[in-house]
N, CA, C and O of each residue as an XYZ file, in Angstrom:
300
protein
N     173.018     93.584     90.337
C     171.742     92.901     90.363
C     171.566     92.246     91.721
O     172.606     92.084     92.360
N     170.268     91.784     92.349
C     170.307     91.443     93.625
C     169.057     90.193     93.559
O     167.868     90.327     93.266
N     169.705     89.136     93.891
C     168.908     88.070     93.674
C     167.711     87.593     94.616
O     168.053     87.239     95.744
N     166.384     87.537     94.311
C     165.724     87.498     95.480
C     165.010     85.951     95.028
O     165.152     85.573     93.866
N     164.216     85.070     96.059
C     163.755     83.904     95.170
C     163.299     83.673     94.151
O     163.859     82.953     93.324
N     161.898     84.370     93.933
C     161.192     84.463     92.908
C     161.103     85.380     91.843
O     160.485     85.094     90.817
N     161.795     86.692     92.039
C     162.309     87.521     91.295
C     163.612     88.200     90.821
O     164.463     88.211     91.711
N     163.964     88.719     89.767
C     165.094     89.381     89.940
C     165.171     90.679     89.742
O     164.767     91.150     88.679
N     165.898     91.768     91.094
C     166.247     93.126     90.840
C     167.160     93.719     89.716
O     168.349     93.438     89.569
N     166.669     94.300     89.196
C     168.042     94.925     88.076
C     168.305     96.298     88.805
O     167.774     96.725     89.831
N     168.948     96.684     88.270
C     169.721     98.049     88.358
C     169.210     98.721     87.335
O     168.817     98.206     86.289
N     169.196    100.237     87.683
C     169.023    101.178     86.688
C     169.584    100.946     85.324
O     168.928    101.115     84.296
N     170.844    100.546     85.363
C     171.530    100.527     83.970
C     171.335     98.597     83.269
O     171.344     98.301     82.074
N     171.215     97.836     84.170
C     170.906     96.658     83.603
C     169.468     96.734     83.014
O     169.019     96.135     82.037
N     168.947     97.486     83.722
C     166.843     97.577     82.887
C     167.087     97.926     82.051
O     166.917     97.198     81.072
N     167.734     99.480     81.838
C     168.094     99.936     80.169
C     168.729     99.340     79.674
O     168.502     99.321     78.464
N     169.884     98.482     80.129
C     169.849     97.556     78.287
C     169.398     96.404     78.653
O     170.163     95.647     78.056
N     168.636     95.721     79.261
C     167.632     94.753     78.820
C     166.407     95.203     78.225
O     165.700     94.348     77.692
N     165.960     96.648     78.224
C     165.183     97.169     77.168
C     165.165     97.235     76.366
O     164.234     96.880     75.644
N     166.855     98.053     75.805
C     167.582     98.195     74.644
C     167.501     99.509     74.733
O     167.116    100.142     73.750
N     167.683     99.852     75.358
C     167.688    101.552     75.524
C     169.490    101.987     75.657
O     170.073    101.430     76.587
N     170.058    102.631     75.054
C     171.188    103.626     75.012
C     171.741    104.252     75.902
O     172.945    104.099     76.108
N     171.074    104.999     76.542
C     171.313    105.584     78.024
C     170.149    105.427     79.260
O     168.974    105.794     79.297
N     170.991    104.723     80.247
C     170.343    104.334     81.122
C     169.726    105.462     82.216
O     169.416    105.232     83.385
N     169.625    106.936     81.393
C     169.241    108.134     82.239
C     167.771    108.227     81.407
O     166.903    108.948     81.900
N     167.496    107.535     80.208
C     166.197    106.986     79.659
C     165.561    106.956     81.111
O     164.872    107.941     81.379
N     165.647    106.255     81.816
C     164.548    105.205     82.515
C     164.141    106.430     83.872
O     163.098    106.305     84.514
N     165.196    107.635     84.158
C     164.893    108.159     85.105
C     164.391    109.761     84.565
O     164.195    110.712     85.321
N     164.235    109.775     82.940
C     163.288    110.977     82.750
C     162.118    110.442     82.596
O     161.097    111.063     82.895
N     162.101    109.301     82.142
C     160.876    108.488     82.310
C     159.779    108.293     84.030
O     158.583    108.073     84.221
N     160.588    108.444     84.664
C     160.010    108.372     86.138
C     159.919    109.457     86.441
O     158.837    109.598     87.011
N     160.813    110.967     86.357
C     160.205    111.902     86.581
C     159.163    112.705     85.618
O     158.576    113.625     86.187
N     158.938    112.557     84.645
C     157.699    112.649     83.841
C     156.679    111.799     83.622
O     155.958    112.077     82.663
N     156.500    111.125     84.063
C     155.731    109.950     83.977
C     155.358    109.686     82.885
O     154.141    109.766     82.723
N     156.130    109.304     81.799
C     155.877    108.840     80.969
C     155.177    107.806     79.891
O     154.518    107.807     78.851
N     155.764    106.941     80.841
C     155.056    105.413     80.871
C     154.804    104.879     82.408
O     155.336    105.308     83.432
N     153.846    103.828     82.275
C     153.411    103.325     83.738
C     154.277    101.966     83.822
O     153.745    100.856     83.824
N     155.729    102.181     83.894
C     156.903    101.228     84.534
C     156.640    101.291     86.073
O     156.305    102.171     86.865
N     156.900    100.142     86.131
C     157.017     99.980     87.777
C     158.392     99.887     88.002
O     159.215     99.527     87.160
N     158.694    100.315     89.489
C     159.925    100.149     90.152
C     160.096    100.280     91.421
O     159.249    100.636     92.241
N     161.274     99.975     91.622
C     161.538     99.699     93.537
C     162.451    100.438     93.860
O     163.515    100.452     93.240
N     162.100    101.527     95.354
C     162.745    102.488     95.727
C     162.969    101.732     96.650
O     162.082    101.179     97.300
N     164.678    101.546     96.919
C     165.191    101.497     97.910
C     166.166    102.270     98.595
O     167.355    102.020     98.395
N     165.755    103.368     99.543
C     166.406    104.089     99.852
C     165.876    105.344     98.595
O     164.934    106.048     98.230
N     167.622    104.869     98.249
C     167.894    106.393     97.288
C     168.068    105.792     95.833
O     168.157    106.450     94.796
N     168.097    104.534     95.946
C     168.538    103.205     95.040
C     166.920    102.915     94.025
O     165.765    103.011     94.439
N     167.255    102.660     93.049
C     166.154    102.219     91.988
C     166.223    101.108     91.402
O     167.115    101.146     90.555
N     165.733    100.180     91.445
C     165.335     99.311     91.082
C     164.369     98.809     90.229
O     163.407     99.571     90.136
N     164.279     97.707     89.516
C     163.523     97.060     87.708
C     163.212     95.456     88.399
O     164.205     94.865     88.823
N     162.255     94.965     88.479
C     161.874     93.707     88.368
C     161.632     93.204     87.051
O     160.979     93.660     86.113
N     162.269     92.215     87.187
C     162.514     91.397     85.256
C     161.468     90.981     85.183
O     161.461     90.487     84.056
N     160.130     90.753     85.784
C     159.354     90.506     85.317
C     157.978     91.929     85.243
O     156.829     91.761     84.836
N     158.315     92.673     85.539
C     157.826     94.249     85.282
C     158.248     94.545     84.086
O     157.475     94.894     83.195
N     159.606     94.432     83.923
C     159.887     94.893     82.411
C     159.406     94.046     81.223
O     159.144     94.566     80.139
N     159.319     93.005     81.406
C     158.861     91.547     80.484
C     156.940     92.160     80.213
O     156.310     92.098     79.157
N     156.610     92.527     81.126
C     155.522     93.113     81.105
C     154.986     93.828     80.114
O     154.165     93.646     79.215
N     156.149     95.304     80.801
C     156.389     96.439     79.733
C     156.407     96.486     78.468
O     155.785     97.352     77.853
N     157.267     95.377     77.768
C     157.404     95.300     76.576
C     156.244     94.625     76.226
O     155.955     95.049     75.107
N     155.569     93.952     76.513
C     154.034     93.000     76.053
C     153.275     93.912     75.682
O     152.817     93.933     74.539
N     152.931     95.086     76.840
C     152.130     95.658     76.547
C     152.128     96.969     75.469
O     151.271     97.846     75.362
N     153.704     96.748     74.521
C     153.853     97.488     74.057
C     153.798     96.544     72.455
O     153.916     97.321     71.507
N     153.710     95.696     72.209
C     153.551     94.919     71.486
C     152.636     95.369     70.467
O     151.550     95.916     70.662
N     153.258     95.044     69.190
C     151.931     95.899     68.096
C     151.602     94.365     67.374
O     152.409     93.438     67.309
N     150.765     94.363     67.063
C     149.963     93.130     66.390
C     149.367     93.814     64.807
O     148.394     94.563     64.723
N     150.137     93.387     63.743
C     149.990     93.843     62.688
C     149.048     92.836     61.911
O     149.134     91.616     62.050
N     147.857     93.664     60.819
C     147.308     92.620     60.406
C     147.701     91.167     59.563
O     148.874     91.242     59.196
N     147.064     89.879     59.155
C     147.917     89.206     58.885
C     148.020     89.421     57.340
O     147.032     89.777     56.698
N     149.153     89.214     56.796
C     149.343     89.430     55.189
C     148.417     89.220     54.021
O     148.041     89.996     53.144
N     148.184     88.092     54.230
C     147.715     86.653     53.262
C     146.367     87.552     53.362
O     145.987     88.130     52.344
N     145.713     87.664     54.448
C     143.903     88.207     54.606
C     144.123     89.761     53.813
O     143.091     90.156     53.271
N     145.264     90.637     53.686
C     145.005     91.753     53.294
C     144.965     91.467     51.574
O     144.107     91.901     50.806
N     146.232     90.549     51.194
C     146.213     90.967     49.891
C     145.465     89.472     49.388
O     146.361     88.687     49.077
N     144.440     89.011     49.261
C     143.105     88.108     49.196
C     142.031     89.155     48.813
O     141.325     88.959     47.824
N     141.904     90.168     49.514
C     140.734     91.675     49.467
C     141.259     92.498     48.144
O     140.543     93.487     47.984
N     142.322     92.391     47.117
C     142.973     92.878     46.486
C     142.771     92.627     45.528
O     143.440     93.104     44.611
């Protein structure tokens, strides 16, 4: 990991399991198919995850289910 002030770099394999992902070769069929719109940092030959890109990621993956109580009230 590489500490910068305001952000922090992960590594290929630290993003996948702060995702929760299994294999950290997830994240690089994901970039060559474009799968999802993850951001990341090419350095060099080196790949890089900003923790707050991934914090992102998961938000916008967020499902919002209806609330209970309002469904079974209609019942």
């Amino acid at each position: 990991m590489i500490h910068s002030q305001n952000n922090l770099l992960l590594t290929e394999r630290a993003a996948a399991a702060y995702l929760g992902l299994t294999n950290h070769n997830t994240l690089a069929v994901w970039r060559a198919t474009k799968r999802y719109d993850l951001a990341y940092i090419k350095v060099g030959r080196l790949v890089r995850y900003r923790k707050e890109d991934l914090d992102a990621f998961i938000e916008q993956r967020k499902v919002c289910l209806p609330n209970m109580k309002v469904a079974a009230k209609r019942s």
